[in-house]
LOTORKE-294695 format. One record per residue: residue number from 1; x, y, z of N, C-alpha, C in turn. Coordinates in steps of 0.02 Angstrom, whole numbers. Layout:
N
NUM	X	Y	Z	X	Y	Z	X	Y	Z
...
# end
This chain:
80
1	42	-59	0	0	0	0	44	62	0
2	35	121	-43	75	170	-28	34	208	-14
3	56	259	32	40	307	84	72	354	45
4	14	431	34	27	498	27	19	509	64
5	34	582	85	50	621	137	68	682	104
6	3	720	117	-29	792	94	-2	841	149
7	25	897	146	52	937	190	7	999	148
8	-28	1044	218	-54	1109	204	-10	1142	245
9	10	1213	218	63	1252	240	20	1333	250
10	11	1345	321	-26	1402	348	15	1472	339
11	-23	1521	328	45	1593	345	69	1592	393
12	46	1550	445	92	1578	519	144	1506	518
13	164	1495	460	217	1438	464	181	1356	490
14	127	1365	521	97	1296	540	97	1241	478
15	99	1181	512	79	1137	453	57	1096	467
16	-23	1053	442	-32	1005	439	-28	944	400
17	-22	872	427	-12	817	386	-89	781	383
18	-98	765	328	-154	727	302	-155	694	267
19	-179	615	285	-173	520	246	-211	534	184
20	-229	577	168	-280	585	84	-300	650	86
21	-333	646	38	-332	701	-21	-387	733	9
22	-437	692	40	-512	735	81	-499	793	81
23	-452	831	119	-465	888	153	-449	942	77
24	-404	929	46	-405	955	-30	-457	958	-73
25	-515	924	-73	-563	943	-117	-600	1002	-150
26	-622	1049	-74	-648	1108	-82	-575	1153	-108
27	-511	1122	-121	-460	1179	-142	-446	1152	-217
28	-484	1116	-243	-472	1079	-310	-459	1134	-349
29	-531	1184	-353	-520	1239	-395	-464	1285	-391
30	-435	1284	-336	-381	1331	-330	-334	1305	-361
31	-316	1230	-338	-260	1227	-356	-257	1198	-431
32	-321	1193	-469	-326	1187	-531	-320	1284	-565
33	-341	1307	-548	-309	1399	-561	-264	1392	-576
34	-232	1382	-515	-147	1405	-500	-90	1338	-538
35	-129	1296	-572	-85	1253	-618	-97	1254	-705
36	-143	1293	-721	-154	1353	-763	-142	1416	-774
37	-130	1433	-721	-80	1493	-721	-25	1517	-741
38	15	1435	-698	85	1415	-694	91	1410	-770
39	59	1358	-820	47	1336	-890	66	1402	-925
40	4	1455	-921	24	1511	-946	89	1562	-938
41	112	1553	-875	160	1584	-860	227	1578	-883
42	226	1496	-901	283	1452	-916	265	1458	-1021
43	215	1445	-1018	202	1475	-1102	244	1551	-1107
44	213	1581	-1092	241	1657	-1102	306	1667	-1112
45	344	1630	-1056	410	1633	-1040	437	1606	-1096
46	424	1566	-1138	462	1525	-1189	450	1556	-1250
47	412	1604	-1255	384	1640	-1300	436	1696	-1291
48	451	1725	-1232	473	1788	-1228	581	1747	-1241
49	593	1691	-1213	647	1666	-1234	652	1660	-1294
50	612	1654	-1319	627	1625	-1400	636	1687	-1435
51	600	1732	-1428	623	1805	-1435	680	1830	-1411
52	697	1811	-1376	772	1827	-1357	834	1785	-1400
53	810	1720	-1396	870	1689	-1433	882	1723	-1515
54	801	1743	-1541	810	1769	-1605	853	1839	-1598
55	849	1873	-1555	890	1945	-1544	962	1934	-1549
56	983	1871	-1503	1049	1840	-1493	1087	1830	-1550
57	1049	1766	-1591	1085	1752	-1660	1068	1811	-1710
58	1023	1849	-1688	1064	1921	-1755	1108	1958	-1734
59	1139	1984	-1652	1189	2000	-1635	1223	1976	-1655
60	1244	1898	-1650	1294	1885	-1657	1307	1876	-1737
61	1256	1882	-1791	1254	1898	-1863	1306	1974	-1871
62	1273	2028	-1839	1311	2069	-1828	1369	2086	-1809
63	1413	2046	-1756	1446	2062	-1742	1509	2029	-1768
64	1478	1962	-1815	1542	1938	-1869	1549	1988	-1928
65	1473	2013	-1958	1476	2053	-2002	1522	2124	-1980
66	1529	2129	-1929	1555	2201	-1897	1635	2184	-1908
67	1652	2121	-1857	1731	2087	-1869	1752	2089	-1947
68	1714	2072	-1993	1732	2068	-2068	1772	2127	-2096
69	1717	2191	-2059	1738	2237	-2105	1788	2280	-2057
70	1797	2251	-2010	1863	2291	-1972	1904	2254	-1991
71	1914	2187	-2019	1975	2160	-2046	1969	2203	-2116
72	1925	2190	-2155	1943	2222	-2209	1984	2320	-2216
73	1954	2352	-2183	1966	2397	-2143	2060	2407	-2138
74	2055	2334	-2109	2129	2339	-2074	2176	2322	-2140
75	2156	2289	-2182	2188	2277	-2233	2182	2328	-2283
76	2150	2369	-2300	2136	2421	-2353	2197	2486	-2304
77	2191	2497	-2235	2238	2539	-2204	2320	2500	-2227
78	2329	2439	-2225	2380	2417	-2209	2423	2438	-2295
79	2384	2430	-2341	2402	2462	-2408	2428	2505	-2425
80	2378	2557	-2395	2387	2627	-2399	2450	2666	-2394
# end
């Protein structure tokens, strides 16, 4: 038989232990919210990363294109 063991965690630091899920029922909805939330929150975030990585690899598009022409740069001075 395996045994859960549900812990509710009070603001004043208290905590209780509970053999099942009973006392969780009336918090179903909450904690069905707050794991939709999380969903969205964690969506967003990968949305707003992925936007970032695209910023990244054109920096760094840029900043070989930038190296190019300071070598070239350096070689058109070195002529001169």
């Amino acid at each position: 038989m395996l045994l859960c063991l549900f812990y509710l965690y009070y603001t004043d630091n208290r905590v209780m232990i509970f053999d099942s899920p009973q006392p969780f029922r009336g918090l179903w909805g909450i904690l069905s919210s707050l794991c939709a939330e999380s969903e969205q929150i964690g969506a967003a975030t990968l949305e707003t990363m992925g936007r970032q990585r695209e910023q990244i690899e054109r920096s760094s598009g840029f900043l070989q294109e930038s190296l190019q022409n300071t070598e070239q740069a350096r070689q058109i001075m070195k002529e001169m």
